[in-house]
Backbone as a chain_set.jsonl record, in Angstrom:
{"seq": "XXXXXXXXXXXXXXXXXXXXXXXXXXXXXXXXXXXXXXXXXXXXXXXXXXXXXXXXXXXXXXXXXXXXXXXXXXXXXXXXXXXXXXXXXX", "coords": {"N": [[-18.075, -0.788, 9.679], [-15.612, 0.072, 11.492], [-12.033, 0.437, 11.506], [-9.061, 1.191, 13.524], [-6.234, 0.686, 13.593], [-3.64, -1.465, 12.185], [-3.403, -3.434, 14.192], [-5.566, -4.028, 15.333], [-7.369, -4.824, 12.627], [-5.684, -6.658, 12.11], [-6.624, -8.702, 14.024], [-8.813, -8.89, 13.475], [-9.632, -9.917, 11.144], [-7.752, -12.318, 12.213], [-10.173, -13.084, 13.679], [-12.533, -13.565, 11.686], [-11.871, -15.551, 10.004], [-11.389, -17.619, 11.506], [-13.981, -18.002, 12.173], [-14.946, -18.496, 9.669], [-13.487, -21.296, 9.059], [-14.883, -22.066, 10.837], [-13.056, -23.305, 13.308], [-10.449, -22.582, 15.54], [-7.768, -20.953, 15.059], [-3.9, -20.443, 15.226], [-2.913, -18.615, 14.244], [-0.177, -16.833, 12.116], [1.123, -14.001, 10.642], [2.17, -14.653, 7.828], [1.364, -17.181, 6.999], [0.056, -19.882, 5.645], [-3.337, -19.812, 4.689], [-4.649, -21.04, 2.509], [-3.305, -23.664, 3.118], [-3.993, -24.145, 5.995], [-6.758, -24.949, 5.312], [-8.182, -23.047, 4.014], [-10.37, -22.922, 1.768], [-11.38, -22.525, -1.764], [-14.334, -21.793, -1.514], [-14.573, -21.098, 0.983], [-12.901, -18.986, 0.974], [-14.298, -17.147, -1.352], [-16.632, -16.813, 0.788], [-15.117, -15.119, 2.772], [-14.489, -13.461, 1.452], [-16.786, -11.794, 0.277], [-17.767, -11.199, 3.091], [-15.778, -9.571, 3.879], [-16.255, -7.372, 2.298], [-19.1, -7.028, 2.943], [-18.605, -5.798, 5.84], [-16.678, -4.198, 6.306], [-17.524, -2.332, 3.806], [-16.494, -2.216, 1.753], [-16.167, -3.155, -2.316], [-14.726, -5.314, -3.467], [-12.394, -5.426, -6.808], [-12.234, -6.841, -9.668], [-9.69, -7.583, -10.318], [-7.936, -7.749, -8.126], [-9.201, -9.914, -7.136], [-7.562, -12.306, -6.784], [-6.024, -15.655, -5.683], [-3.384, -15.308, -4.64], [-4.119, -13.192, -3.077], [-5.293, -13.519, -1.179], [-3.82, -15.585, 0.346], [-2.743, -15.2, 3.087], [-2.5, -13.608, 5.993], [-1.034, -10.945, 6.131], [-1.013, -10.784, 3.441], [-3.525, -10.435, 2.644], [-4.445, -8.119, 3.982], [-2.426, -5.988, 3.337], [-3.871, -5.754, 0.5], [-6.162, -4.673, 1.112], [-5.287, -2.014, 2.569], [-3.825, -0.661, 0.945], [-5.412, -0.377, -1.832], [-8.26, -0.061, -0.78], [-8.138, 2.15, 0.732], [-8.69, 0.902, 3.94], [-7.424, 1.359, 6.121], [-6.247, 4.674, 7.17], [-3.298, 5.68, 6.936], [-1.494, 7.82, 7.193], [-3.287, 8.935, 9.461], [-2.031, 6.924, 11.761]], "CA": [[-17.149, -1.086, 10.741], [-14.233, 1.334, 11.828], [-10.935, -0.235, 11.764], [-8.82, 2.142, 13.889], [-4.817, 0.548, 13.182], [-3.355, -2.615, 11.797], [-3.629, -4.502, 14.751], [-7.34, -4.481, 15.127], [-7.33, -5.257, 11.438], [-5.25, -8.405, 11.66], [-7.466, -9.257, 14.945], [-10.502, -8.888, 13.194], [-9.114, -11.22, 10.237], [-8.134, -13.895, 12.506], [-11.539, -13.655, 14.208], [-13.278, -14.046, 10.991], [-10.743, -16.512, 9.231], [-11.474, -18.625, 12.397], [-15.602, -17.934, 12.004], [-15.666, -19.146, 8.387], [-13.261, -21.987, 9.361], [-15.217, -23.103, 12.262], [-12.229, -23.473, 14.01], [-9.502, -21.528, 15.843], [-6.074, -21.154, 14.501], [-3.041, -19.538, 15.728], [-2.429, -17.965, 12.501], [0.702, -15.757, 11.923], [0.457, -12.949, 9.62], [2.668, -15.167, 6.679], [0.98, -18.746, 7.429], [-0.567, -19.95, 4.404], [-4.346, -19.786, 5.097], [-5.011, -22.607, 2.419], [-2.834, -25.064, 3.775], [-4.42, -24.471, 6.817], [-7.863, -25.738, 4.848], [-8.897, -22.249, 3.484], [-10.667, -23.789, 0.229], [-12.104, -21.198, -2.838], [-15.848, -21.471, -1.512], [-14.145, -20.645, 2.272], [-12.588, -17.289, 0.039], [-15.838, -16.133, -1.477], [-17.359, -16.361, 2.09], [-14.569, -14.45, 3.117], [-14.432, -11.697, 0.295], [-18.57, -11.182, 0.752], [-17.869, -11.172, 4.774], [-15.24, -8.279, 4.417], [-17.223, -6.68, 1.941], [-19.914, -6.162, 3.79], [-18.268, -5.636, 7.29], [-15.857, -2.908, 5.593], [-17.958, -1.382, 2.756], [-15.845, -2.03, 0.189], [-16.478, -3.919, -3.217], [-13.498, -6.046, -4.342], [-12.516, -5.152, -8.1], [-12.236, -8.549, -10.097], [-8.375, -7.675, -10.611], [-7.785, -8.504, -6.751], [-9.698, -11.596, -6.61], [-6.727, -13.525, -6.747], [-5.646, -16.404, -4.484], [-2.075, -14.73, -4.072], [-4.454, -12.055, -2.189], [-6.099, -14.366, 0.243], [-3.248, -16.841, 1.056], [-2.123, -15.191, 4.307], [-3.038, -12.236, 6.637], [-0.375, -10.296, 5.562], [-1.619, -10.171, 2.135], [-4.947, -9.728, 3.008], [-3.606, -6.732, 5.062], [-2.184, -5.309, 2.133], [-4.778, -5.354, -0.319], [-7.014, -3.82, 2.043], [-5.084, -1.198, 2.911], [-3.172, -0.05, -0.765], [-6.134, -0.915, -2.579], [-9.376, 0.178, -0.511], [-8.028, 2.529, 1.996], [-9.193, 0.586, 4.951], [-6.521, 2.319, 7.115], [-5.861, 5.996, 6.661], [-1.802, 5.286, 7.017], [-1.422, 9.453, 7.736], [-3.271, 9.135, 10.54], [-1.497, 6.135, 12.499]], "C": [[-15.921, -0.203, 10.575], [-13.3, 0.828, 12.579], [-9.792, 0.661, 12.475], [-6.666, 2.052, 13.496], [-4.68, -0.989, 12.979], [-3.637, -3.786, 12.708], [-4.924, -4.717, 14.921], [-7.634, -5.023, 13.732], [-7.209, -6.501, 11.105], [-6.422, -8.971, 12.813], [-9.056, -9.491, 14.62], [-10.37, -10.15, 11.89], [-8.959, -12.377, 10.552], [-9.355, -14.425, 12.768], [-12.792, -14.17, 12.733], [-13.325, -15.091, 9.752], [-11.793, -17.701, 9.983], [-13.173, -19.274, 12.046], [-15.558, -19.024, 11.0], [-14.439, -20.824, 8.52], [-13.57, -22.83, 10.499], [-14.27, -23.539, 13.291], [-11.0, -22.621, 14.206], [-7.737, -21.539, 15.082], [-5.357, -20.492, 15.13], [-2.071, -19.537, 14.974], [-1.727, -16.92, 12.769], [0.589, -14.98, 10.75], [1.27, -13.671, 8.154], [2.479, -16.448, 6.663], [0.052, -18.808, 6.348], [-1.875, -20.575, 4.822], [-5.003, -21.081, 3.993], [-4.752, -23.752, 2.68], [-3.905, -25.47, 4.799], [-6.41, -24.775, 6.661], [-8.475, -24.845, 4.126], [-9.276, -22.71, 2.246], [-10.834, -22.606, -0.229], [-13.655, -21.409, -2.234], [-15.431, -20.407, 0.147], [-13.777, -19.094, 1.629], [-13.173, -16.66, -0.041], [-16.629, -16.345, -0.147], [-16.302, -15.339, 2.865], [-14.361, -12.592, 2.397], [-15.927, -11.23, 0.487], [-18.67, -10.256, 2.039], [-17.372, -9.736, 4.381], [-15.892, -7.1, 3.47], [-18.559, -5.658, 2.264], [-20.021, -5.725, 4.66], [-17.38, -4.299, 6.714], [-16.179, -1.694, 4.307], [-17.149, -1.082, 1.741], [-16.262, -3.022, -0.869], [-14.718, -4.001, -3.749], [-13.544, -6.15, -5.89], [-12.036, -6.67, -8.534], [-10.558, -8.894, -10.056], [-7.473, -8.525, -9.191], [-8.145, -9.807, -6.141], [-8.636, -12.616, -6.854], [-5.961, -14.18, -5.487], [-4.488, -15.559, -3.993], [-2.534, -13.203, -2.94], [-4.552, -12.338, -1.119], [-4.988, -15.44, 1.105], [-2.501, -16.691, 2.09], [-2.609, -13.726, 4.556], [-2.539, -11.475, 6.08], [-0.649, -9.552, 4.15], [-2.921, -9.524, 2.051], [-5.036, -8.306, 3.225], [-3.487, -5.485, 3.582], [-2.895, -4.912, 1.236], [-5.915, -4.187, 0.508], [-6.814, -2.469, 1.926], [-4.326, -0.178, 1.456], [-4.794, -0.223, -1.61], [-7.597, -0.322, -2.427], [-9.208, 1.143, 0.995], [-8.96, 2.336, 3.659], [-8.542, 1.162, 6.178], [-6.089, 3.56, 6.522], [-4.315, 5.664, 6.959], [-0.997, 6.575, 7.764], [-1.675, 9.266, 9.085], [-2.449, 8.492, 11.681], [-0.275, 7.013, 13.171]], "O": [[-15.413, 0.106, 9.497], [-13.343, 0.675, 13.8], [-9.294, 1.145, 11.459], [-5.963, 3.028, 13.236], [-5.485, -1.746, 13.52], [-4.01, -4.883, 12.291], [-5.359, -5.81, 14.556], [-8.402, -5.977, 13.854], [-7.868, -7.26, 10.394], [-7.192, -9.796, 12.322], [-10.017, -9.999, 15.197], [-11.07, -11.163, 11.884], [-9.432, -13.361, 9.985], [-9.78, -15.537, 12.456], [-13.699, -14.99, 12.875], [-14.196, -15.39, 8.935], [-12.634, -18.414, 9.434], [-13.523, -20.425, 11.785], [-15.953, -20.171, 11.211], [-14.903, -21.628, 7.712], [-12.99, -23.794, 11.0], [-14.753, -24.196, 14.213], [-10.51, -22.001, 13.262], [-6.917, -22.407, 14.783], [-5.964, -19.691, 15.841], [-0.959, -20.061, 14.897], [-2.194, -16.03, 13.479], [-0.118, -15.41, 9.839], [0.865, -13.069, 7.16], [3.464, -17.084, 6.286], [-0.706, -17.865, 6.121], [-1.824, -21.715, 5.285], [-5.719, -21.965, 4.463], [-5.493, -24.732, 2.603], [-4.561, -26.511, 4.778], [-7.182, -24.8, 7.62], [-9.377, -25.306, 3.426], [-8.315, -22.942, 1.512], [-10.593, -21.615, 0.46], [-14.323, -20.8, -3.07], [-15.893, -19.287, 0.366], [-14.498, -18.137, 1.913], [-13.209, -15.629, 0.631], [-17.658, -15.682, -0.28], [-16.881, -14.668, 3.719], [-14.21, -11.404, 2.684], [-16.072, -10.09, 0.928], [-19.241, -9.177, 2.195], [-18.145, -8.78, 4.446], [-16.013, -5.965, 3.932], [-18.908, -4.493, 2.073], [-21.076, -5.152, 4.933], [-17.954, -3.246, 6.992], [-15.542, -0.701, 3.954], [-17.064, -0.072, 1.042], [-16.839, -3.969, -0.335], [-13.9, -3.187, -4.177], [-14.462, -6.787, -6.408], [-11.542, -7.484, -7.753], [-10.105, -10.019, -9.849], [-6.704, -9.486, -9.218], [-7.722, -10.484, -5.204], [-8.961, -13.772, -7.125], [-5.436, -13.562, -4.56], [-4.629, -15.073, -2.871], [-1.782, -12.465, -2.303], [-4.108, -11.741, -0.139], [-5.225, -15.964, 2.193], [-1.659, -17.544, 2.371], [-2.985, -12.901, 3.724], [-3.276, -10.925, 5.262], [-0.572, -8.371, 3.814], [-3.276, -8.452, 1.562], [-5.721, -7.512, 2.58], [-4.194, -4.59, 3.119], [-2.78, -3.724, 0.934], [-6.203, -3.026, 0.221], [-7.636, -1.702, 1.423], [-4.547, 1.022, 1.297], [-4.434, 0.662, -2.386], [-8.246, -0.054, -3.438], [-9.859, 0.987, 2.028], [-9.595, 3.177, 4.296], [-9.21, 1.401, 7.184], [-5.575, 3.537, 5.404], [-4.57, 4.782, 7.779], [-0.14, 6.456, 8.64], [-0.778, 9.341, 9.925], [-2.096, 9.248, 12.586], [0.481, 6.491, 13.991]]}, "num_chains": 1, "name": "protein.A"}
């Protein structure tokens, strides 16, 4: 999958936040995604998902909750971490 700038990025996050939560949210990019029920099994369906939708493998160092607990962060790792956005090009 070919993420083209941040906002498709976060739009593709809520849509698949929402997926593995069965339900919709109207999640802001600093809204704490476990409050809003994200459990640790909801996580690893989420780290697999973008895994295999983005072709990256998450190094064990990143697997931490403080990665997953809001778009924003998500965002971040992604993009510092597994160049999911070229940053140049934007």
């Amino acid at each position: 999958m070919k993420i083209d700038d941040i906002e498709s990025l976060e739009e593709y996050l809520k849509k698949t936040i929402n997926h593995i939560l069965e339900r919709s949210l109207e999640n802001t990019g600093y809204q704490n995604l476990t409050s809003d029920g994200l459990d640790s099994l909801m996580i690893v369906s989420l780290v697999v998902t973008l895994e295999e939708d983005l072709g990256i493998s998450f190094s064990d160092d990143h697997l931490m909750i403080d990665n997953f607990d809001n778009i924003d962060n998500i965002i971040k790792v992604l993009i510092n971490y597994y160049g999911v956005l070229n940053l140049n090009e934007i």
